[in-house]
ZAMARGU-4260 file (C-alpha; in steps of 0.2 Angstrom, whole numbers, plus 5000, padded with zeros to 4 digits):
<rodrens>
0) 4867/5007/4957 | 4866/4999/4940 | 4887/5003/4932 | 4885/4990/4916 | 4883/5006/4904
5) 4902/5014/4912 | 4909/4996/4915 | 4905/4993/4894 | 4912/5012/4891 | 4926/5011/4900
10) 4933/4991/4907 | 4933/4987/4921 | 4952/4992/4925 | 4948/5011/4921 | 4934/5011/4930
15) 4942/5004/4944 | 4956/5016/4944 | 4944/5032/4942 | 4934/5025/4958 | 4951/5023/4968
20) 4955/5042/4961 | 4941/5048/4968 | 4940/5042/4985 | 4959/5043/4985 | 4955/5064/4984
25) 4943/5061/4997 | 4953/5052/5009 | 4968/5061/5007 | 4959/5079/5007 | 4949/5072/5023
30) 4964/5065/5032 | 4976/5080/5029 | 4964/5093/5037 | 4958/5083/5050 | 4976/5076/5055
35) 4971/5059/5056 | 4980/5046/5063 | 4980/5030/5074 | 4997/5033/5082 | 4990/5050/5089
40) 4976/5043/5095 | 4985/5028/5106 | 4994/5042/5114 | 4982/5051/5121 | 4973/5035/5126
45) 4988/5026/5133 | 4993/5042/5141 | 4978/5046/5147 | 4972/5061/5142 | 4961/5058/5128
50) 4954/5073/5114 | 4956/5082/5098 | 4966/5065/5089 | 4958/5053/5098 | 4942/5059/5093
55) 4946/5063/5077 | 4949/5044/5073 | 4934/5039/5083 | 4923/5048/5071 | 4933/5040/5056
60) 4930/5023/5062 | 4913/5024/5067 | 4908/5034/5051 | 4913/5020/5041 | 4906/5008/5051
65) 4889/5015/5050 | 4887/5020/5034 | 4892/5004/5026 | 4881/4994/5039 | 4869/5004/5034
70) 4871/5000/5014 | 4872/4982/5021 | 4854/4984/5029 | 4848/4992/5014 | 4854/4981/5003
75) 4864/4993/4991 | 4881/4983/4993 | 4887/4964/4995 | 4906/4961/5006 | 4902/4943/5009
80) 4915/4938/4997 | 4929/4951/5001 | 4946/4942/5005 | 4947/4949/5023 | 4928/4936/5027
85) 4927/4923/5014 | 4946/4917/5013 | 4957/4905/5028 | 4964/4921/5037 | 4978/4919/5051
90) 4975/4925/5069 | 4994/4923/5071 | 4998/4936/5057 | 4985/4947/5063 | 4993/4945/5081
95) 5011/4949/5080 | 5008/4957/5063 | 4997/4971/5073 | 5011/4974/5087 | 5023/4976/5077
100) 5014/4988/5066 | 5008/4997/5081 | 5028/4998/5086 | 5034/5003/5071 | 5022/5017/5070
105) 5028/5024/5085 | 5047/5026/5081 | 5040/5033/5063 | 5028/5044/5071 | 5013/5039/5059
110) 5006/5025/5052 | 5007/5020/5031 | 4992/5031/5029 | 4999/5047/5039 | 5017/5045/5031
115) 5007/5047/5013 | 4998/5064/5018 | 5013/5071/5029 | 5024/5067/5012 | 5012/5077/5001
120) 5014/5091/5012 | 5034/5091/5011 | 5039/5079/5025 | 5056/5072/5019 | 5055/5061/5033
125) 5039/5052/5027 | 5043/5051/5010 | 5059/5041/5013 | 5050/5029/5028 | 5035/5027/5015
130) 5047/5023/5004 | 5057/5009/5015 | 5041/5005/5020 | 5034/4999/5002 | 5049/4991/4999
135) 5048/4980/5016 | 5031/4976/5011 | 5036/4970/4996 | 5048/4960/5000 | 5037/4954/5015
140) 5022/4949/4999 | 5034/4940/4986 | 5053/4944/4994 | 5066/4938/5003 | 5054/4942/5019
145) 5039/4930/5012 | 5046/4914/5020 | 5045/4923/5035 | 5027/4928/5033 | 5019/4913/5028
150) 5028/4903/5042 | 5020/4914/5055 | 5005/4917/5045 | 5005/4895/5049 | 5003/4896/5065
155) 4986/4899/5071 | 4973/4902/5055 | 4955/4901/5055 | 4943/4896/5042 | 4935/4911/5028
160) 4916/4912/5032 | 4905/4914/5045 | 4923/4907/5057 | 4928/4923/5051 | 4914/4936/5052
165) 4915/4943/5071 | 4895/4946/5070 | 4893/4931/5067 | 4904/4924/5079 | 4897/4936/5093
170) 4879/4927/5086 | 4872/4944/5082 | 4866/4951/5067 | 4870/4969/5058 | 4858/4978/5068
175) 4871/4976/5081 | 4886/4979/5071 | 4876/4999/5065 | 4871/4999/5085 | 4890/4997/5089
180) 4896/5010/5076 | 4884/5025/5084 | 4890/5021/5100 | 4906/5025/5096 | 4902/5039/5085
185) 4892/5045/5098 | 4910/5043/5111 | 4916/5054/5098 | 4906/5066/5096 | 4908/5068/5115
190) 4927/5069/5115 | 4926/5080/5101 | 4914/5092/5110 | 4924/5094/5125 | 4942/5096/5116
195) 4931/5112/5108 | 4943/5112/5092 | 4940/5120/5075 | 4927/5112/5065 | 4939/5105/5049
200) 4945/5094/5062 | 4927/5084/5064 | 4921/5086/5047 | 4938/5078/5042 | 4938/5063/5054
205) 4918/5059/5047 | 4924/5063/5029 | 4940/5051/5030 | 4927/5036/5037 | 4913/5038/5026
210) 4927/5037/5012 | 4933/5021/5018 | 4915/5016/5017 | 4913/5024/4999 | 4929/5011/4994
215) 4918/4995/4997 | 4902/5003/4989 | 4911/5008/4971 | 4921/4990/4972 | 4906/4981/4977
220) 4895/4990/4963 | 4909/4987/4951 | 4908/4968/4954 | 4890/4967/4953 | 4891/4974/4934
225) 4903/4965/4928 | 4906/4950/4920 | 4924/4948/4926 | 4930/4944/4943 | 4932/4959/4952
230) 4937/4960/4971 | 4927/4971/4983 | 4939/4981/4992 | 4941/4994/5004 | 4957/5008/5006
235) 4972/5000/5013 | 4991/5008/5010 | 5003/4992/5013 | 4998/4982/4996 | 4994/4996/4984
240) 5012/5003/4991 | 5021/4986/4986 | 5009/4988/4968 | 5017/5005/4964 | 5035/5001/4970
245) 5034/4987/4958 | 5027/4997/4944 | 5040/5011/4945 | 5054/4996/4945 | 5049/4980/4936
250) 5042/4978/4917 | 5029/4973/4916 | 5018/4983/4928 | 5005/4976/4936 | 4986/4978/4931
255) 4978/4994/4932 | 4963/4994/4947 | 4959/5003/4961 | 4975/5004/4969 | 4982/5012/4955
260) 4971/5029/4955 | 4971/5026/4976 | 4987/5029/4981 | 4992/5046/4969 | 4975/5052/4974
265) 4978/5051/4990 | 4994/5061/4989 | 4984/5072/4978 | 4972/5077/4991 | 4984/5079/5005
270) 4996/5092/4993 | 4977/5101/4990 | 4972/5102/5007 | 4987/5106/5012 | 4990/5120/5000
275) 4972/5128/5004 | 4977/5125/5023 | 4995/5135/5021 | 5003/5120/5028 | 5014/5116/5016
280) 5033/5115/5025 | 5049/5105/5019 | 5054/5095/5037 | 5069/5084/5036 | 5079/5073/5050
285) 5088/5081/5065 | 5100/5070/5068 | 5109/5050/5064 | 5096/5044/5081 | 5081/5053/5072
290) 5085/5042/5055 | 5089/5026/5064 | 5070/5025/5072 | 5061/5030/5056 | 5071/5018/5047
295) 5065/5003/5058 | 5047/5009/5061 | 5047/5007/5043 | 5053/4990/5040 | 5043/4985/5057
300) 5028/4992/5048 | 5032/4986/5032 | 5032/4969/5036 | 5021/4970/5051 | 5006/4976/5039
305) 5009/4961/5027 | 5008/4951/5041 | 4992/4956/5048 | 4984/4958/5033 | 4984/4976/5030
310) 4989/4993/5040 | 4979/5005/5051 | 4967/5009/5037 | 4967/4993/5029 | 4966/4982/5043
315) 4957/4995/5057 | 4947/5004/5047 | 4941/4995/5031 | 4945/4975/5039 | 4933/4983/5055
320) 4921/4992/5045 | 4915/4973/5039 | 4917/4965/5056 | 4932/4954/5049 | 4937/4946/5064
325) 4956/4945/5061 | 4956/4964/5056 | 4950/4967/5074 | 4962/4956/5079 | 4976/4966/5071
330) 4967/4982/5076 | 4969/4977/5094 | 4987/4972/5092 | 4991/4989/5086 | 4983/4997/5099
335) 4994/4987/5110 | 5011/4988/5102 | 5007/5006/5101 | 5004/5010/5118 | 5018/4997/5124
340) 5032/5004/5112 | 5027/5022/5117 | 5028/5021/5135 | 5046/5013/5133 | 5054/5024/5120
345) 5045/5041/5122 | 5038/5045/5138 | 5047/5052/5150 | 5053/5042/5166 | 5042/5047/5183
350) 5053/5050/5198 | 5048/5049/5215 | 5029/5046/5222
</rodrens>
């Protein structure tokens, strides 16, 4: 896909930003509908009794694993510059990063991506632990939490490259990567067949992945047509949240580019799906406990997200998409701190045999 003729009409900065609009809408309307989310699905895994949300994000992950491998075979798309393969990437920040994300999405019952959408629909108490959470990350990027971040971010790093590409490491090529993704679609699709839900919930979960996928594709297409440096990108919520905290509070704003339609597009097709599904309710805290725990999800999240490199999305979907081995590392970790952090704040004690 040839965009020189758009890229002269418009720069590269709008056209960015009209390409992070539209698969903003996507995402969000996909997601909303679908009720998409990493936290629901470690619970029914960790709990075991897997369905409907563990195969909603199933089908997510693996749509966007197969459709870019796909692109890759075809040749329609080069990642081998993104930041999350080519750059030195820490294994430590991905580690603890990941299980304290995973914890903090426990105690704020969503991860960054799921605290967007359930704010579009009225969620007070998203909104404010999207807000603490943007500000943490933030202050996690160039705050009084970055001295923290790049000391554990130290610890164990590994060199950008082939070091960093897990396919490569695993000595495969991307036949196996696409083989990997239909396996697990094809889990899903199993999961999802037996749960016998409504048929929005699997259209969603495929829709939210193969927008995920669409992210790289525009980026990388972008990039190919201009004559600037443009980075090939996926979606991710932690450093386009920290972009538009800083925008609405500091002069000058940062640039415009694919963050900066991502993010209100996202909300956008949250509030419209929402709107079309009659789910629209205002929701606030219970009690001072209730706000507590959201308030340190948050920051856990926050700074756990910057740490790893990304969030659920960012990190699990978009970092795993491309095989980056420190996203699956951070993936992991979530999964982890998820399941751990469940267990010991909100399920119940057993008693007896």
């Amino acid at each position: 896909m040839d965009l020189l003729p758009l890229v002269e009409r418009l720069g590269e900065p709008a056209l960015l930003a009209a390409g992070g609009a539209g698969v903003g809408l996507l995402f969000g309307f996909f997601a909303q509908r679908s009720s998409f989310c990493l936290r629901a699905a470690v619970i029914e895994f960790a709990r075991g009794t897997p369905g409907e949300k563990l195969a909603v994000w199933l089908l997510a992950f693996s749509a966007a694993v197969v459709t870019l491998q796909v692109a890759l075979l075809a040749g329609w798309v080069d990642i081998s510059g993104t930041r999350q393969l080519a750059a030195r990437g820490s294994l430590s920040g991905a580690l603890v990063g990941g299980l304290l994300f995973g914890a903090g999405m426990i105690l704020t019952r969503g991860c960054a991506s799921r605290l967007l959408v359930l704010s579009a629909t009225g969620n007070l108490r998203a909104l404010l632990s999207g807000l603490i959470f943007a500000v943490t990350a933030q202050a996690a990027l160039a705050g009084v939490l970055s001295p923290l971040r790049i000391a554990i971010s130290s610890w164990w790093t590994v060199e950008g490259g082939s070091a960093r590409d897990l396919l490569a490491v695993a000595h495969v090529n991307r036949w196996a990567g696409l083989a990997f993704g239909v396996l697990w679609m094809g889990a899903a699709l199993w999961y999802a067949w037996r749960s016998r839900r409504g048929h929005w919930k699997w259209i969603g979960g495929l829709g939210a992945g193969i927008a995920v996928a669409l992210a790289w594709m525009f980026t990388a297409h972008v990039a190919a047509s201009s004559f600037q440096v443009v980075p090939v990108q996926g979606v991710t919520f932690s450093g386009p949240s920290a972009e538009w905290l800083m925008r609405v509070v500091s002069n000058p704003s940062p640039a415009i580019g694919f963050d900066f339609g991502l993010l209100p597009a996202v909300f956008a097709g949250s509030f419209l799906a929402a709107f079309a599904g009659g789910e629209l309710k205002l929701e606030g805290f219970k009690d001072g406990y209730s706000m507590r725990r959201y308030i340190a999800g948050a920051v856990a999240m926050g700074f756990g997200a910057m740490l790893a490199g990304g969030c659920a999305v960012g990190a699990g979907v978009s970092g795993g998409a491309i095989f980056s081995l420190t996203a699956w590392l951070a993936l992991a970790s979530m999964w982890a701190g998820a399941a751990v952090t469940d267990r010991l704040v909100d399920r119940e004690p057993r008693h007896g045999p």
